[in-house]
C-alpha positions in Angstrom: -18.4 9.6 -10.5 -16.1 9.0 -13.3 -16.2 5.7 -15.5 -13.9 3.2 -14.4 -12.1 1.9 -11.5 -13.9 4.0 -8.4 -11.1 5.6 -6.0 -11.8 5.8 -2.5 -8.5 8.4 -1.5 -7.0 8.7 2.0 -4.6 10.8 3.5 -4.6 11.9 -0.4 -2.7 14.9 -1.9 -5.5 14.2 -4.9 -8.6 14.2 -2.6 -7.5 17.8 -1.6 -6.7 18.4 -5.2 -2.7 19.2 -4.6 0.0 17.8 -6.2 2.2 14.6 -4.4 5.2 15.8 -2.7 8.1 15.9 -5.3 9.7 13.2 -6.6 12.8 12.5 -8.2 12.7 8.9 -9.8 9.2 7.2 -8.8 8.8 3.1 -9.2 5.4 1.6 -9.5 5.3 -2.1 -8.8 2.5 -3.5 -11.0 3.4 -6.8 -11.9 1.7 -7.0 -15.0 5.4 -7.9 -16.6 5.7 -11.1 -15.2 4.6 -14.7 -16.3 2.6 -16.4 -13.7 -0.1 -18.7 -13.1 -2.8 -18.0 -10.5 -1.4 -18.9 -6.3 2.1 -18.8 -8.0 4.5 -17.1 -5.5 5.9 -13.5 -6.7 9.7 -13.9 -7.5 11.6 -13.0 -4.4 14.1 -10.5 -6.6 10.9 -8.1 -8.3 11.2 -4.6 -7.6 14.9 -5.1 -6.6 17.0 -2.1 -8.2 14.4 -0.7 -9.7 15.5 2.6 -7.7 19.1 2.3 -7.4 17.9 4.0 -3.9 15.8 1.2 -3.1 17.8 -2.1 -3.8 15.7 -4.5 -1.9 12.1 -5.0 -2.1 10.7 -8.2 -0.1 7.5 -10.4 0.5 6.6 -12.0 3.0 3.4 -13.3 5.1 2.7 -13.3 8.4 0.6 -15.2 11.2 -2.4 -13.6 12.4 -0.3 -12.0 15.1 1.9 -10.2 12.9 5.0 -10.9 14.2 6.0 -15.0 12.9 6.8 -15.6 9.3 4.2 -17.5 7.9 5.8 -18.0 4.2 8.5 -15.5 2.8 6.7 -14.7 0.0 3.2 -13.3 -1.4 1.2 -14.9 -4.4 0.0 -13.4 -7.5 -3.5 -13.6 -9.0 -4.9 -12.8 -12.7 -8.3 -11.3 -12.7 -11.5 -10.6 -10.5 -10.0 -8.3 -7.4 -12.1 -5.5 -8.4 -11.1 -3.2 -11.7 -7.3 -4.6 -11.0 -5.2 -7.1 -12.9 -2.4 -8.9 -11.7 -2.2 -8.3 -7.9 -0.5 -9.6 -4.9 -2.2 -11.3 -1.5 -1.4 -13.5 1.2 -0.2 -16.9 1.0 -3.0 -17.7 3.5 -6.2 -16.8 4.5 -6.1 -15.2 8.2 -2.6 -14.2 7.6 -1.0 -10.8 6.8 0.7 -9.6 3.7 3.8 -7.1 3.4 6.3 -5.3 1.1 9.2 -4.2 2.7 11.2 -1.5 1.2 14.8 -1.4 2.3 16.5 1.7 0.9 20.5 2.0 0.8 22.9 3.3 3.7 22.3 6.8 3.5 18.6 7.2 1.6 15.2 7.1 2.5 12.2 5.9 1.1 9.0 7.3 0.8 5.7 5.1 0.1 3.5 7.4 -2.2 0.9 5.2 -3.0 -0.8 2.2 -3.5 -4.2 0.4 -5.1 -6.5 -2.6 -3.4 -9.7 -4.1 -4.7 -11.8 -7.3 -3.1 -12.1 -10.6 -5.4 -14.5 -11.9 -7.2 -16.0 -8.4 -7.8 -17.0 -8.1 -4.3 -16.1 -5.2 -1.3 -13.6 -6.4 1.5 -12.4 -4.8 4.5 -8.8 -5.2 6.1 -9.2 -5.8 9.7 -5.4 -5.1 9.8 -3.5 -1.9 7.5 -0.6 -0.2 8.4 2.6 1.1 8.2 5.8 -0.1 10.4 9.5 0.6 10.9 12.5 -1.8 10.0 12.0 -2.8 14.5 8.0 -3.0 14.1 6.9 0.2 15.7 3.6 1.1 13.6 4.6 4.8 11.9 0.9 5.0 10.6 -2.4 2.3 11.6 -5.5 3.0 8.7 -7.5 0.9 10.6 -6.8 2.4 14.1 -10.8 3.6 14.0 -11.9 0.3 12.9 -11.8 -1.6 9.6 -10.5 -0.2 6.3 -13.3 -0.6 3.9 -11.6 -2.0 0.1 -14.4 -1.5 -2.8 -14.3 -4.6 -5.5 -17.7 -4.6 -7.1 -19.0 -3.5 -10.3 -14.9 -3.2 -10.7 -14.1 -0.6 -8.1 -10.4 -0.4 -6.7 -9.4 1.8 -3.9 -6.4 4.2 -4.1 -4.5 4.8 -1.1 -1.5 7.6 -1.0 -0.1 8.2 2.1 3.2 9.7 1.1 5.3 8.3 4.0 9.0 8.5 4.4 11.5 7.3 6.6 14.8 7.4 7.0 15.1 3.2 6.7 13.3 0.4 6.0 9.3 0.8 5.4 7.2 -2.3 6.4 3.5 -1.5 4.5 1.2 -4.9 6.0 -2.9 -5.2 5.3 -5.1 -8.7 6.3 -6.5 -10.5 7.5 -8.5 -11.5 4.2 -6.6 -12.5 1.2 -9.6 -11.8 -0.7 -7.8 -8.4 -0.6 -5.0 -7.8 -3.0 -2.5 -4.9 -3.8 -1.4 -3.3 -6.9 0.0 -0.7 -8.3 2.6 0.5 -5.4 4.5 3.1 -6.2 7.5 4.3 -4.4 10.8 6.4 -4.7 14.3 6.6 -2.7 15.3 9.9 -1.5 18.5 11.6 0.6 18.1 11.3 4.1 18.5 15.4 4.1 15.1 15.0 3.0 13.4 12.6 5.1 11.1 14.5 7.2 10.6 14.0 11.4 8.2 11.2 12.0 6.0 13.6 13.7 5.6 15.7 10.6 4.5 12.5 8.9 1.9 11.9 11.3 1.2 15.5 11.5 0.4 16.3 7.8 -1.5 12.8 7.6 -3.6 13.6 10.0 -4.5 16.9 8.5 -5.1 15.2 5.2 -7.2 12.5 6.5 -9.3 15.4 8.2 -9.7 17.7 5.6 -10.5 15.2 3.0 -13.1 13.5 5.6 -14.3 17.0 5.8 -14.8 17.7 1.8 -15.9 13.8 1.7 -19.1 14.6 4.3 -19.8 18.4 2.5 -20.1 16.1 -1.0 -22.3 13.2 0.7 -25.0 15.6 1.7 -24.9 17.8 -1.2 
């Protein structure tokens, strides 16, 4: 593989070796602009405006189950989760993280990608990855078939795009580890004209997830 932070791909336009879906204005929050000291809490107002689309962009973390506020915010840390710099995790350990990206009356937002990594150089899982509606109905579930692995040694990252829109408020949440942290989310709003049906989201990530399982096997016993 290629020097550098290794990328584990799913439900990946680049795994099939297409282009993203189009996009007009795309953010990427990175957090490598901000002034922090290790467990500090990320400002409540980053990534707000950013995409005039997208005014509101907020952290919180959750109890185990999900569904109680644990702290309304997430906490930033240097160095050490993998090949990644200046990444956000869970308040707590045993909780659940989650951005929330509310888009304005009459836009959309579509989640395009995102990067994780395990600290202190070392390969995590997340028990718990997906992605909900404003109400909490789960639009897509990574680790519906069981744990999503997240590399972290010898520097490795992993690079998840799943290229979800809807036509309101996206909930991404991962845990229960905070030894797991998230960087690098990039997003964009979009009309609602172009909001595609839920079940074509779920439709062409399942076809993604399949083929690039498929070219993933072919290159494992080559």
């Amino acid at each position: 593989m290629t020097s550098g932070s290794t990328r584990i791909v799913l439900a990946l336009a680049l795994i099939l070796g297409v282009s993203p879906l189009s996009a007009s204005s795309q953010v990427v929050l990175h957090f490598d602009d901000l002034s922090f000291l290790n467990y500090d809490p990320l400002p409540a107002t980053y990534g707000d405006g950013l995409d005039p689309q997208v005014p509101d962009v907020q952290y919180r973390t959750f109890h185990a189950d999900g569904v109680t506020v644990f702290e309304e915010h997430l906490e930033l840390w240097h160095l050490d989760y993998g090949g990644l710099s200046n990444v956000v995790f869970a308040s707590a350990n045993g909780t659940i993280a989650e951005i929330m990206l509310i888009p304005e009356i009459g836009f959309g937002v579509r989640l395009v990608s995102f990067a994780m990594a395990g600290y202190s150089q070392v390969d995590r899982a997340n028990t718990l990855m997906r992605i909900l509606d404003a109400e909490g109905n789960v639009v897509f579930d990574f680790a519906a078939n069981g744990p999503v692995p997240i590399l972290g040694a010898n520097g490795a990252s992993s690079v998840f795009t799943p290229n979800i829109a809807l036509g309101g408020p996206l909930r991404l949440q991962w845990g229960t580890d905070w030894n797991v942290g998230l960087d690098n989310l990039v997003f964009e709003g979009l009309p609602l004209a172009s909001v595609p049906e839920p079940s074509t989201n779920f439709l062409l990530l399942l076809g993604l997830l399949a083929l690039g399982a498929g070219r993933w096997c072919r290159r494992n016993r080559t």
